[in-house]
PyMOL CGO cylinders between C-alpha atoms (Angstrom):
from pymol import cmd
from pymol.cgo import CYLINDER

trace = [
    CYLINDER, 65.61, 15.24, -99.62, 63.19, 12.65, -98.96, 0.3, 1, 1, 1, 1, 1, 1,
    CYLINDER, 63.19, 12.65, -98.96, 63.94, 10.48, -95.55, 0.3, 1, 1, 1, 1, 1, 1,
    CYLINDER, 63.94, 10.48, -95.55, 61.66, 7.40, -96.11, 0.3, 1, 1, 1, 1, 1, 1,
    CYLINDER, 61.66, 7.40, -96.11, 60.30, 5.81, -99.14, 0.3, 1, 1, 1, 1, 1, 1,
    CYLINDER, 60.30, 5.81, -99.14, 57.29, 3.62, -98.89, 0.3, 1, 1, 1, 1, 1, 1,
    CYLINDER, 57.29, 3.62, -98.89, 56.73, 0.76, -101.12, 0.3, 1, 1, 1, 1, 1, 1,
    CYLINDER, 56.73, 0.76, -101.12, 53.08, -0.07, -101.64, 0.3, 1, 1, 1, 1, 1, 1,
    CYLINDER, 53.08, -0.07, -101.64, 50.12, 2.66, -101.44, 0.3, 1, 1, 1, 1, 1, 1,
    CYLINDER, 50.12, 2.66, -101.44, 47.64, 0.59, -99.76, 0.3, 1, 1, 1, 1, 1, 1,
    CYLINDER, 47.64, 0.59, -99.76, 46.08, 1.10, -96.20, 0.3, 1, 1, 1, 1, 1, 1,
    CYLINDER, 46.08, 1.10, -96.20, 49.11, -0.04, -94.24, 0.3, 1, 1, 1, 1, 1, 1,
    CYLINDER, 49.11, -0.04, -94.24, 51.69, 1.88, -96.23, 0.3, 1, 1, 1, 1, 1, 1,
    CYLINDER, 51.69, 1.88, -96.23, 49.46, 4.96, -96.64, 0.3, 1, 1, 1, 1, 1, 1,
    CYLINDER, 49.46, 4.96, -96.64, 49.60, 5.15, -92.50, 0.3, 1, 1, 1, 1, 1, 1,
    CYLINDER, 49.60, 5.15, -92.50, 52.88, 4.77, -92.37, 0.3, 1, 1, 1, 1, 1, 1,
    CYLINDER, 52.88, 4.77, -92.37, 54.18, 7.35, -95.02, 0.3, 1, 1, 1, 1, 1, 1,
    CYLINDER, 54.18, 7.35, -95.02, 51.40, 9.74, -92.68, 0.3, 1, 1, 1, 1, 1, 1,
    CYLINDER, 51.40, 9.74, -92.68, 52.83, 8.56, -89.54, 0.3, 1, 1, 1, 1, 1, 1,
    CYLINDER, 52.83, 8.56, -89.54, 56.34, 9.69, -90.84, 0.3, 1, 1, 1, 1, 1, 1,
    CYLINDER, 56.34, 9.69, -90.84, 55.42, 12.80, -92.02, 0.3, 1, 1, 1, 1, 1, 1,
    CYLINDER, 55.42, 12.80, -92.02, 53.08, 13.55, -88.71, 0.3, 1, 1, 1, 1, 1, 1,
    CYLINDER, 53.08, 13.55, -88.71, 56.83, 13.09, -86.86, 0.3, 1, 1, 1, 1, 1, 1,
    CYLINDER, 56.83, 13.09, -86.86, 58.62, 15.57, -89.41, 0.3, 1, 1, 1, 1, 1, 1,
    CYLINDER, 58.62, 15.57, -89.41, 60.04, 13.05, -91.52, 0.3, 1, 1, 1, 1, 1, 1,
    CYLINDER, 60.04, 13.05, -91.52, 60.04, 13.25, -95.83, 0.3, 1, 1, 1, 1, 1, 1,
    CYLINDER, 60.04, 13.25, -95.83, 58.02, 10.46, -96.71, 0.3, 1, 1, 1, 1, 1, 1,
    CYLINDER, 58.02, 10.46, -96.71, 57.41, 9.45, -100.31, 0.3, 1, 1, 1, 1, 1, 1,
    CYLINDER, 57.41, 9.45, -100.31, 54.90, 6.94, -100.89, 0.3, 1, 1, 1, 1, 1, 1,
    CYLINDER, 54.90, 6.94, -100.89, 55.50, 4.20, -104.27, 0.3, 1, 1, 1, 1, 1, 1,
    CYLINDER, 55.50, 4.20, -104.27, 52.94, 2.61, -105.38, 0.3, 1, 1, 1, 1, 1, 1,
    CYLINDER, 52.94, 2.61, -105.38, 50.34, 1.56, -108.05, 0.3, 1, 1, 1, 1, 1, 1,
    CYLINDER, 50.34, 1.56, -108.05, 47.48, 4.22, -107.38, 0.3, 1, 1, 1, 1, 1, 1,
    CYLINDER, 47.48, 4.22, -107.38, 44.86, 0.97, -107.17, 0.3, 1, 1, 1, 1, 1, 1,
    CYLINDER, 44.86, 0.97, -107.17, 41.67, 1.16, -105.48, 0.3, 1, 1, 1, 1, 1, 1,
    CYLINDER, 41.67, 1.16, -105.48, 41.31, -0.01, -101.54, 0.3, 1, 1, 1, 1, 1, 1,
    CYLINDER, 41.31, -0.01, -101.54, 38.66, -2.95, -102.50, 0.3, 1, 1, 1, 1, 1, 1,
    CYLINDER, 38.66, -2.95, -102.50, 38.53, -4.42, -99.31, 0.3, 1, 1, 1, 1, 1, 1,
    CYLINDER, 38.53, -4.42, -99.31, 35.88, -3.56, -96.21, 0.3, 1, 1, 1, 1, 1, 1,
    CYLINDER, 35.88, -3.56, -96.21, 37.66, -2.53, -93.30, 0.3, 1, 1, 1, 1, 1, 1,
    CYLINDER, 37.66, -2.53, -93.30, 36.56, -2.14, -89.51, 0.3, 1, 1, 1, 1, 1, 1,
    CYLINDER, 36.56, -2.14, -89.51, 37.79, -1.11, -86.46, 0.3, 1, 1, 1, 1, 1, 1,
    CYLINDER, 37.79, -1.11, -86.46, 36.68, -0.75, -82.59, 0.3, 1, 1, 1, 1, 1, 1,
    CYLINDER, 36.68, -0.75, -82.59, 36.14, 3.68, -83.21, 0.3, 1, 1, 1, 1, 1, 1,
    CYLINDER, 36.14, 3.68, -83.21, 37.77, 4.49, -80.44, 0.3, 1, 1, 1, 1, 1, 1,
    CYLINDER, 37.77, 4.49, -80.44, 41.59, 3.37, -81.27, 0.3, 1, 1, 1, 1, 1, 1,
    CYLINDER, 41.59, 3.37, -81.27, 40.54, 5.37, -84.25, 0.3, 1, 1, 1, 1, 1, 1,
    CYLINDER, 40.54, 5.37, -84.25, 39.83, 8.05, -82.58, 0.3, 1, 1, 1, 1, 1, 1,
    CYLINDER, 39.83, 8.05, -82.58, 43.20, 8.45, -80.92, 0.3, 1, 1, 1, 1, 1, 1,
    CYLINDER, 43.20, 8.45, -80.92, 45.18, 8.38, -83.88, 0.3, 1, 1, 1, 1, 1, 1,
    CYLINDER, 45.18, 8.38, -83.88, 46.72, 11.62, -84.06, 0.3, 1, 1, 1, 1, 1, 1,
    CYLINDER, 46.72, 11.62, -84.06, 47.83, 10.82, -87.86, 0.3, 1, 1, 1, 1, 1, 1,
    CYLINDER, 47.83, 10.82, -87.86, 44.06, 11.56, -88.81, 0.3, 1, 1, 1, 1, 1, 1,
    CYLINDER, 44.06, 11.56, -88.81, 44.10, 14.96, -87.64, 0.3, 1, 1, 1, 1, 1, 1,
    CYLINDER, 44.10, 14.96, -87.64, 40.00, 14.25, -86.32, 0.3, 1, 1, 1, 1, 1, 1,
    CYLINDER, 40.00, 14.25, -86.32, 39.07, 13.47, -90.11, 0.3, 1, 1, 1, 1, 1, 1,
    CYLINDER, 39.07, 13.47, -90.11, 36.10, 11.53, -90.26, 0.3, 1, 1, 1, 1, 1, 1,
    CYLINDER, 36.10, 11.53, -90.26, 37.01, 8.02, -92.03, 0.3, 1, 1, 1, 1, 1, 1,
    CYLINDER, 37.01, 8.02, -92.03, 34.04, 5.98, -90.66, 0.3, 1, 1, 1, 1, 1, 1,
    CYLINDER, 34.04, 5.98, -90.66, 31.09, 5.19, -93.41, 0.3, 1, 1, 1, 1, 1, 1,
    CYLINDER, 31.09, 5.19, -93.41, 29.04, 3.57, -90.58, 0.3, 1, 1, 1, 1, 1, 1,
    CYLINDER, 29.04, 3.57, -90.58, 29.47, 4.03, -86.59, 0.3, 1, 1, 1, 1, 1, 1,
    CYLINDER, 29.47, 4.03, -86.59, 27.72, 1.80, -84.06, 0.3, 1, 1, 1, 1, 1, 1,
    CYLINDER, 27.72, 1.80, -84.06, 27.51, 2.15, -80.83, 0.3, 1, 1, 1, 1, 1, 1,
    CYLINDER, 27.51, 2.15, -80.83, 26.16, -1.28, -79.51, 0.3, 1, 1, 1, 1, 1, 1,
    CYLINDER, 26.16, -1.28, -79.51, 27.97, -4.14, -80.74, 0.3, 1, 1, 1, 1, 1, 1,
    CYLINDER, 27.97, -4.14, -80.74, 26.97, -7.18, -79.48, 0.3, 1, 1, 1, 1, 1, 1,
    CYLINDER, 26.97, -7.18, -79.48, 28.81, -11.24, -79.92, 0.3, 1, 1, 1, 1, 1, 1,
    CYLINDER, 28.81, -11.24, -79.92, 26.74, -14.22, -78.87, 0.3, 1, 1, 1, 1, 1, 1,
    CYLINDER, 26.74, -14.22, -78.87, 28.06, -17.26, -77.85, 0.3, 1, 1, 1, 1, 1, 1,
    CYLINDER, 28.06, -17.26, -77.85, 25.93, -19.14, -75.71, 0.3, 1, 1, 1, 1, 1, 1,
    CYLINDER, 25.93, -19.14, -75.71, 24.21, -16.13, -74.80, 0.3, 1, 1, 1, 1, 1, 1,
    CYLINDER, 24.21, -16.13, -74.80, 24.38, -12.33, -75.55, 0.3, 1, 1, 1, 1, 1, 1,
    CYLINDER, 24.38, -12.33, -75.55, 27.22, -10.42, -75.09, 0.3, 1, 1, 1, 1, 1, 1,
    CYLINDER, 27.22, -10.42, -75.09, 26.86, -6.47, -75.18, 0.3, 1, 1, 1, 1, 1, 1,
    CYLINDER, 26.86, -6.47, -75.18, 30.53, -5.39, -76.47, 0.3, 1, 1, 1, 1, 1, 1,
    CYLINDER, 30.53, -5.39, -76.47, 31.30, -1.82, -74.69, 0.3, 1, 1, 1, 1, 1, 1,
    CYLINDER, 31.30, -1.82, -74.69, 33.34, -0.33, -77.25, 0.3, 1, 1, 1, 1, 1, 1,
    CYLINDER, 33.34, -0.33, -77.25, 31.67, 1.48, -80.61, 0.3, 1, 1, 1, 1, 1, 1,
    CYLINDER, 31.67, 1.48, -80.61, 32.85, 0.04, -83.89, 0.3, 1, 1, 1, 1, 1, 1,
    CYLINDER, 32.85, 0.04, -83.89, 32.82, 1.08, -87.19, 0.3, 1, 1, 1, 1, 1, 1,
    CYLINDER, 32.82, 1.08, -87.19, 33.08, 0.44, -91.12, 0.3, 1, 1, 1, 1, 1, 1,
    CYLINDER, 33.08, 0.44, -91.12, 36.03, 2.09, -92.80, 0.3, 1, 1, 1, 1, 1, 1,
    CYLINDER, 36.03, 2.09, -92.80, 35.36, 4.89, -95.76, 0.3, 1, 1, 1, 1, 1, 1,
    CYLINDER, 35.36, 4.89, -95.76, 38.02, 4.06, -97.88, 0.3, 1, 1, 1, 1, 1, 1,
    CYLINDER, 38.02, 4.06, -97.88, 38.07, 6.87, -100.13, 0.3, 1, 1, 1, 1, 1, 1,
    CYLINDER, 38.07, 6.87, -100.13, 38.15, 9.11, -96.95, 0.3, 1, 1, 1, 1, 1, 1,
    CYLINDER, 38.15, 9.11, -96.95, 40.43, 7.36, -95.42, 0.3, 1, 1, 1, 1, 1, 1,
    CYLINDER, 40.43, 7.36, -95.42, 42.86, 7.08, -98.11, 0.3, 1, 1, 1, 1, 1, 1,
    CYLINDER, 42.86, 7.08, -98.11, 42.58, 11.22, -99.06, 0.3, 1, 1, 1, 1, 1, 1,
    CYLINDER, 42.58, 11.22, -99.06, 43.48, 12.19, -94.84, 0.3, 1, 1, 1, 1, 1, 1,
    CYLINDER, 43.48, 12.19, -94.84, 45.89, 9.64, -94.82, 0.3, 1, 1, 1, 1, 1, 1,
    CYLINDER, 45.89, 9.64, -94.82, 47.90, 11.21, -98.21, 0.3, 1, 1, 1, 1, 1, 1,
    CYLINDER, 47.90, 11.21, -98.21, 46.56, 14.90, -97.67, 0.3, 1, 1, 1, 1, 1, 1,
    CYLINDER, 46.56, 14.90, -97.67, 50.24, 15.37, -96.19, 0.3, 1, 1, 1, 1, 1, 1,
    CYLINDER, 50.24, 15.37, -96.19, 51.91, 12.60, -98.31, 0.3, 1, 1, 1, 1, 1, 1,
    CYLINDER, 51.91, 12.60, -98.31, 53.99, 13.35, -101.91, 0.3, 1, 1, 1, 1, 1, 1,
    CYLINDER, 53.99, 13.35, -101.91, 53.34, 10.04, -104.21, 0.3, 1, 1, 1, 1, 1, 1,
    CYLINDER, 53.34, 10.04, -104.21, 54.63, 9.08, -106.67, 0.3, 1, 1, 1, 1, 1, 1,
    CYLINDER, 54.63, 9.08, -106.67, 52.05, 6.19, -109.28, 0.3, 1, 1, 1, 1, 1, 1,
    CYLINDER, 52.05, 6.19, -109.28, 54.51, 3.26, -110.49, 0.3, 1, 1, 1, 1, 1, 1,
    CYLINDER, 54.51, 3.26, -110.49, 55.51, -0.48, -109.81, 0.3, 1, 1, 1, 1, 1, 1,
    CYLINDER, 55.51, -0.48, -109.81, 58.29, -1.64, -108.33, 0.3, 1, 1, 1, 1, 1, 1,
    CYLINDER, 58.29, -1.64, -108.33, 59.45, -4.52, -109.65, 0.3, 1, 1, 1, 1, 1, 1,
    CYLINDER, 59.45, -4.52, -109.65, 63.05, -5.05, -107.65, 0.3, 1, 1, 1, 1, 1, 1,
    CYLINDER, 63.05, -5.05, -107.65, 64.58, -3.32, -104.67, 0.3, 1, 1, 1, 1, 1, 1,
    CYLINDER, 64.58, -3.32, -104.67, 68.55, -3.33, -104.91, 0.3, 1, 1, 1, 1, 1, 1,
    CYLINDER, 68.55, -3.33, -104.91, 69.85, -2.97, -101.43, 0.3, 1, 1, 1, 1, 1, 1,
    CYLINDER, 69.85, -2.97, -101.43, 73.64, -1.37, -101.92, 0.3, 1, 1, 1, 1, 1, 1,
]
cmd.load_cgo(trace, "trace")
């Protein structure tokens, strides 16, 4: 018996379905199967921590030194990095039954 159902199979939904499923709850995801088009980054080390990812590498790019300038230089301490969204989007469903349709209304009841 499934516990959750997810509606929408982008990023955001994907990590949630894989956050229920990394508790022991029956997730099934819903959605239209459409490619992640957008470019994604985030500081590498909250990344790191998620558990959900099981130490999958998602990054296409790492870097080390970020830097902002403002009136001057500003050497950023954290590493960033460029989402791979086809890697991201297999370790986030590796765990994950899906199911490819639309959903065009929700009746609550």
């Amino acid at each position: 018996m499934t516990d959750v159902v997810v509606i929408g199979d982008g990023p955001a939904g994907s990590a949630l379905a894989a956050a229920c499923r990394a508790v022991g709850v029956d997730a099934l995801l819903v959605g239209a199967d459409d490619p992640w088009t957008a470019t994604y980054g985030v500081w590498a080390d909250d990344l790191d921590r998620l558990d959900v990812l099981a130490g999958e590498n998602v990054l296409a790019s790492r870097h080390p030194d970020i830097h902002a300038w403002t009136h001057r230089r500003h050497r950023l301490a954290r590493p960033y990095g460029v989402i791979d969204n086809e890697a991201l989007r297999r370790a986030l469903r590796a765990t994950t039954a899906s199911v490819d349709a639309r959903v065009d209304r929700v009746d609550v009841g």
